[in-house]
N, C-alpha and C positions, 0 to 999 in steps of 0.2 A: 205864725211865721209868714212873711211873704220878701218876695223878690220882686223888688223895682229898679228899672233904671233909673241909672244915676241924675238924670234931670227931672227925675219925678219925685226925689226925698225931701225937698223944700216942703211939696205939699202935704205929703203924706205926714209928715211933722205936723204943718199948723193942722190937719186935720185931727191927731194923735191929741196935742196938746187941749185942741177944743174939745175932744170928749171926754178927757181923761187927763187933766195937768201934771199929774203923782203917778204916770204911766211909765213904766219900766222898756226902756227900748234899748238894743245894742244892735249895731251896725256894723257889718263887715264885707272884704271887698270877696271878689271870686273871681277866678280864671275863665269862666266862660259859661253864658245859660242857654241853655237850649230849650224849643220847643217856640209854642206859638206864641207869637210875638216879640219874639225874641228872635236868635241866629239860628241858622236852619244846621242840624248836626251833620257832620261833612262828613262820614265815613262811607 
């Protein structure tokens, strides 16, 4: 499982695809990711 931003799933596809063409992927969206590199948790 991983979490990418949304301008980085183009790659992480043809990356996907180059290793493994018959690779099982589902994509879904999320309310918010925290932590590094991401948004800093505001509580």
């Amino acid at each position: 499982m991983s979490v990418v931003k949304k301008r980085e799933t183009s790659a992480i596809f043809r990356k996907i695809k180059e290793i493994d063409p018959e690779a099982f992927i589902t994509m879904g969206s999320v309310m918010g990711v925290y932590g590094q590199g991401f948004e800093q948790l505001k509580f």
